[in-house]
C-alpha positions in Angstrom: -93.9 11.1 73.4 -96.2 8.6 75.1 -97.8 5.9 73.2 -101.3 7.2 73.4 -104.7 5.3 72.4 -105.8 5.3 69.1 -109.5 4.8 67.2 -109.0 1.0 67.0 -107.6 1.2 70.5 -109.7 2.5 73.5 -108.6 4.0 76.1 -108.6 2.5 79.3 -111.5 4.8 80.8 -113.6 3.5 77.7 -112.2 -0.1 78.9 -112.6 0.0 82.2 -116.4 1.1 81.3 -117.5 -1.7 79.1 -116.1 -4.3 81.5 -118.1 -3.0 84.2 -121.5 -3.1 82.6 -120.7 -6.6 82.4 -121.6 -6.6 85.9 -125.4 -7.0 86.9 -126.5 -5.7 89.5 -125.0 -1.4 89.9 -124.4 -1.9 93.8 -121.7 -3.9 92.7 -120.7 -2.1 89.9 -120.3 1.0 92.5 -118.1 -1.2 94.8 -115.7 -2.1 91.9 -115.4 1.6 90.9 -114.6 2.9 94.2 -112.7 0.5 95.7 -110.1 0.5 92.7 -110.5 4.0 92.3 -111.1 4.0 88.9 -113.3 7.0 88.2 -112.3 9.0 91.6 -110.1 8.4 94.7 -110.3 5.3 95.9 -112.8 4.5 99.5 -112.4 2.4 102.1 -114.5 -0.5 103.0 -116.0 1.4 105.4 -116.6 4.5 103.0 -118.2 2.3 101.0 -120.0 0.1 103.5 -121.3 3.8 104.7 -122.6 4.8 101.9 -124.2 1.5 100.8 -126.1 0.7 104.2 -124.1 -2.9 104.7 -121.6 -3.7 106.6 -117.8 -3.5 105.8 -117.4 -7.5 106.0 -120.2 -7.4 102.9 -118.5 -4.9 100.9 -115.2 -7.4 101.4 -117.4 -10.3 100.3 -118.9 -8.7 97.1 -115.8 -6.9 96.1 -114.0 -10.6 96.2 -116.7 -12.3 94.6 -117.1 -9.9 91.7 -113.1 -9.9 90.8 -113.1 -13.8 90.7 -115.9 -13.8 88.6 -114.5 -11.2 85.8 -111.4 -13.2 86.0 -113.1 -16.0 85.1 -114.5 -14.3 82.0 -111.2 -12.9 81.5 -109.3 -16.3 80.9 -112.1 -17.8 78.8 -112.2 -15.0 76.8 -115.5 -13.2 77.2 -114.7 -9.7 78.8 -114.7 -7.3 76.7 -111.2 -6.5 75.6 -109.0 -7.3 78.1 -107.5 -9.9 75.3 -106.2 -6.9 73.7 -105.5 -4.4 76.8 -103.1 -8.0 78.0 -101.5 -8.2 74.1 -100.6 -4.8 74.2 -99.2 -5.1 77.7 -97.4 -8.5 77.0 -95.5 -6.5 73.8 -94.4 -3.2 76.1 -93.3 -4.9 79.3 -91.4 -7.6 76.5 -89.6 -4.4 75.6 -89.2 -3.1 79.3 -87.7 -5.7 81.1 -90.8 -8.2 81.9 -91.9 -5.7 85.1 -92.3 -2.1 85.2 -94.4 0.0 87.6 -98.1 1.2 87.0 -97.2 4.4 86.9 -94.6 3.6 84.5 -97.3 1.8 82.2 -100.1 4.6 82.6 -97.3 7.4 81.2 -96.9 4.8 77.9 -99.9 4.2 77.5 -102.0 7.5 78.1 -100.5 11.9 77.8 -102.6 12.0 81.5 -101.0 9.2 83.5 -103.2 10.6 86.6 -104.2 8.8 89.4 -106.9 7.6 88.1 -105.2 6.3 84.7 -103.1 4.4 87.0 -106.2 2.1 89.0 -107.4 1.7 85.9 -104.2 0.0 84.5 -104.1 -2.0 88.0 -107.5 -3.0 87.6 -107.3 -4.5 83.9 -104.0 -5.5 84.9 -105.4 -8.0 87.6 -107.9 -9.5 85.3 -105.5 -9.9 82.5 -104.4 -14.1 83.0 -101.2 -13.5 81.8 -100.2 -10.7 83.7 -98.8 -10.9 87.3 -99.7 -8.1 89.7 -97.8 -6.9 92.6 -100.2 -4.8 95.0 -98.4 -1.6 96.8 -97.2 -2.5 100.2 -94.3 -0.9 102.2 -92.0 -2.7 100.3 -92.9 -2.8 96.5 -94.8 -0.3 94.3 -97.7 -1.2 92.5 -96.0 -3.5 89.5 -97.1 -5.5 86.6 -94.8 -8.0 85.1 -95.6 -11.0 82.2 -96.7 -13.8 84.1 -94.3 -16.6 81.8 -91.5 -14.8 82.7 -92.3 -14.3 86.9 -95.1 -14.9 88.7 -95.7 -12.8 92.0 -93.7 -15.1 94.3 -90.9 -15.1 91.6 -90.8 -11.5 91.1 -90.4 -11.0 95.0 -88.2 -13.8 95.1 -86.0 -12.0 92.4 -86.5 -8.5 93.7 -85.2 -10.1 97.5 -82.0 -11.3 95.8 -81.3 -7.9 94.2 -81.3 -6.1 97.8 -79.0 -8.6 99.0 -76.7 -8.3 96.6 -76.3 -4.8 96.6 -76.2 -4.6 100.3 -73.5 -7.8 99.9 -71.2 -4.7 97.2 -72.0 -2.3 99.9 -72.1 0.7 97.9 -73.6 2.3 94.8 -72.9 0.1 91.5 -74.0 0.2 87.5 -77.1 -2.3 86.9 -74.4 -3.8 84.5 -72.4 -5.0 87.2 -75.1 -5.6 89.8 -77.0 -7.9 87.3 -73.6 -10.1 86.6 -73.1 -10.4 90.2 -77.0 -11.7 91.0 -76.4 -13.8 88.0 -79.1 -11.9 86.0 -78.2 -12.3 82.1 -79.9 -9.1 80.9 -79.4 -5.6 82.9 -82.6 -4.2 81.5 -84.3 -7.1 83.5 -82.3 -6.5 86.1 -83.1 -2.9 86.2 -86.8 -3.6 85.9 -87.2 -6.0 88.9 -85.2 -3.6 90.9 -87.6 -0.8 90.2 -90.5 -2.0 91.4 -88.5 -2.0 94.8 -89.0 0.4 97.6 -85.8 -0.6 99.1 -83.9 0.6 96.0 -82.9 3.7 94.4 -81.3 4.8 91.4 -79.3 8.4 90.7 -76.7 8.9 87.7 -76.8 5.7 86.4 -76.0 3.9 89.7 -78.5 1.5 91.8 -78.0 1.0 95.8 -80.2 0.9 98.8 -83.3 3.8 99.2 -81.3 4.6 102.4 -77.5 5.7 100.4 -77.4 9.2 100.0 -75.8 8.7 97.3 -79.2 7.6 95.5 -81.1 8.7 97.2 -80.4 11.9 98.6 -83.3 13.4 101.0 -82.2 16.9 102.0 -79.6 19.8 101.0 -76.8 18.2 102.5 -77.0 14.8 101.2 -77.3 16.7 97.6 -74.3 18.5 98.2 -72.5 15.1 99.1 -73.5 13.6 96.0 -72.4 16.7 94.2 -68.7 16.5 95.3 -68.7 13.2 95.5 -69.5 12.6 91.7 -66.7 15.8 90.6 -64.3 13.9 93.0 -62.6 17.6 93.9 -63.1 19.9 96.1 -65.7 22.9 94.8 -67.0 26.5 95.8 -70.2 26.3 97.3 -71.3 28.6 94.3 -70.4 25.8 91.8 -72.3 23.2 94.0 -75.4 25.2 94.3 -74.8 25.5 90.2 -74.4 21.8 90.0 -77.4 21.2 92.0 -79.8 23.4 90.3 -78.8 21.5 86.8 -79.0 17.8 88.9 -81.8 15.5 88.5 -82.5 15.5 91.9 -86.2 15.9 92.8 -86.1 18.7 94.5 -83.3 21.3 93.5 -84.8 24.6 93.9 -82.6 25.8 96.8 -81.0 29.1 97.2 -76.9 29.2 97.2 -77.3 30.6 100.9 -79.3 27.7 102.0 -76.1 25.5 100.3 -73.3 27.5 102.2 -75.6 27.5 105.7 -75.5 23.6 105.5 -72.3 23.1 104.1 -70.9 25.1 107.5 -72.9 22.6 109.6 -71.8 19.2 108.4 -69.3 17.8 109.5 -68.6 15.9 106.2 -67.5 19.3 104.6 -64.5 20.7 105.4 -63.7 24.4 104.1 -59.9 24.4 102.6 -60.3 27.8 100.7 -61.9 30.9 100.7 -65.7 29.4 100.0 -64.2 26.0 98.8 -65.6 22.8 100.3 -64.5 19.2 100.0 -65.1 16.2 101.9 -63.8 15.2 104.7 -63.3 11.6 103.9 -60.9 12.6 100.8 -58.4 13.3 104.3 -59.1 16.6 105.0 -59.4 18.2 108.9 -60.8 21.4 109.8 -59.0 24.0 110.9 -56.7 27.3 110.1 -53.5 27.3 107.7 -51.9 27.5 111.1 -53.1 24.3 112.5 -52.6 22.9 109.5 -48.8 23.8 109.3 -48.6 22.2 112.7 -49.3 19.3 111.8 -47.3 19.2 108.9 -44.6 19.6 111.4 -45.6 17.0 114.0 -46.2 14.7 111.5 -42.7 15.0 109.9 -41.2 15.0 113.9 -38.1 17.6 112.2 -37.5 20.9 110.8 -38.8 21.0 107.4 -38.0 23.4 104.5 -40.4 26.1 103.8 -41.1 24.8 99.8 -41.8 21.4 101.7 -44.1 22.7 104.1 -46.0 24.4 101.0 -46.2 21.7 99.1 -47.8 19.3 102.5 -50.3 22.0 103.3 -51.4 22.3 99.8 -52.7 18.7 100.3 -55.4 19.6 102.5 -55.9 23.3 101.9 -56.8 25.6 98.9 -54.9 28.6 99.5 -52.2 30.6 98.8 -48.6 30.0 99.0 -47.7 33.7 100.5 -51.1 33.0 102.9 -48.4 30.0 104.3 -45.6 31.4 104.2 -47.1 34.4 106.2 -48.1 32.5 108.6 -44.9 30.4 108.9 -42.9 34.0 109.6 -46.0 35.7 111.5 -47.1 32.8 114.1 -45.5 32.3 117.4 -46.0 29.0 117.3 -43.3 28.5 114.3 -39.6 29.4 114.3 -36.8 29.6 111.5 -34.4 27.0 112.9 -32.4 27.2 109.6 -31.9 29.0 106.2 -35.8 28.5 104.9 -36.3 26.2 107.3 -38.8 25.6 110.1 -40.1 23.8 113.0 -42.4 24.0 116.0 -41.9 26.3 118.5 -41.3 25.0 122.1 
């Protein structure tokens, strides 16, 4: 269950409240609210400057002004509890890794972690002096980490290392052994920085790059990959629309014909059986039992015996053993050069 606010400890709404009547004048007040969003969805400069009568430029310049003032009051100690809002940040983040998301915060600390639950977090977040903020950009989600342990530039700095190092492994590793190789002592740090990335992702206990299907997968076919991928076997494309319904993939409401249609497109599935899929990296081809048998036989460059042939073709296809031998006796492009044994037709 989240960690909720008690009688002795407001909640942020009721925070949020009390430090803006700290502010004089209401036109300013009004600026705060909307431009952080904190009671609705957040405006624009011009929204604001619309509504207002002034000019975008003056919304900037009193938005700016106001902030550096209640930041002021926050570090000498006379807005209204953002002391304890920041001591009761400083002691979850401690336990989280010294960073976590906003959105990660606003679900501990509230049972409606909504939108607006979120700006308010930011905003107290931004006054608090011993709490560094990372505003939302294309590259990082909105972040708060203890100031002692990274500042902004640090926690970039850190976050920067990360990506390279997992694009240095080149594919999907544990946080365990991604934080030994970026010489990060603690995972759970580790783990923290790397979430406030948009660069990174993280699926089954494994951390890569946002673009790896394998964290990150974005449509049907990239889930299926991940799916046989992880049960390292070939599956029937009932079992993998199974698997994926009971994934923790974000969006796993498909139908099994949806599964089948897209496993018949790729080109990383190859179908060895009657329904059954693997991949096509494991060193599988597409193709008949027929075509498969010929190769078998221009691979070996002589005859082979029939139990030998089986035994190759089995390698690459899920079938039966009389569905090979069939074709072996059945297919013009095979004859019986000796007792059980065959080899490619001229």
């Amino acid at each position: 269950m989240p960690q909720t606010a008690t009688d002795t400890q407001p909640k942020t709404e009721q925070l949020v409240t009390d430090v803006l009547a700290t502010i004089d004048r209401e036109r300013e007040r009004e600026i705060v609210a909307r431009r952080f969003g904190l009671f609705d969805r957040k405006e624009t400069l011009e929204q604001i400057g619309e509504m207002l009568g002034i000019t975008r430029e003056r919304v900037r310049q009193l938005e700016k002004s106001v902030v550096t003032k209640l930041r002021t009051s926050a570090e000498q100690g006379s807005l209204p509890h953002i002391a304890d809002f920041q001591a009761q940040l400083l002691e979850l983040l401690g336990a989280d890794g010294q960073v976590a998301r906003v959105s990660v915060i606003a679900a501990k600390l509230s049972d409606k972690p909504d939108r607006e639950e979120q700006a308010r977090v930011a905003f107290l977040s931004q006054l608090s002096p011993k709490l560094a903020v990372v505003q939302e950009d294309d590259n990082f989600y909105y972040s708060v980490g203890v100031k002692s342990a990274n500042d902004e530039k640090a926690l970039k700095s850190r976050v920067a290392k990360l990506i390279e190092t997992i694009k240095e492994i080149g594919e999907p590793k544990s946080i365990e052994s991604i934080a030994k190789t970026a010489d990060i002592a603690d995972p759970k740090e580790a783990a923290a920085l790397a979430s406030t990335s948009k660069k990174l992702a993280t699926l089954n206990g494994r951390w890569g790059l946002v673009k790896w299907p394998m964290v990150n997968p974005k449509n049907i076919r990239d889930k299926i990959y991940v799916i046989l991928k992880e049960n390292g076997k070939h599956m029937h494309f009932n079992e993998i629309a199974a698997a994926i319904k009971d994934s923790d993939f974000k969006r796993k409401d498909v139908t099994t014909q949806a599964i089948h249609n897209e496993l018949i497109k790729d080109k990383r599935f190859v179908l060895i059986g009657r329904g059954i899929y693997a991949l096509k990296e494991w060193g599988y081809k597409k193709g008949t039992v027929a075509d498969i048998i010929t190769e078998v036989l221009k691979q070996a460059g002589e005859p082979l015996h029939r139990d030998e042939i089986v035994k190759r073709v089995l390698k690459s296809r899920f079938v039966k053993e009389t569905t090979i031998l069939l074709n072996l006796q059945g297919k013009p492009q095979f004859k019986r050069v000796a007792k059980a044994t065959y080899a490619l037709a001229e």
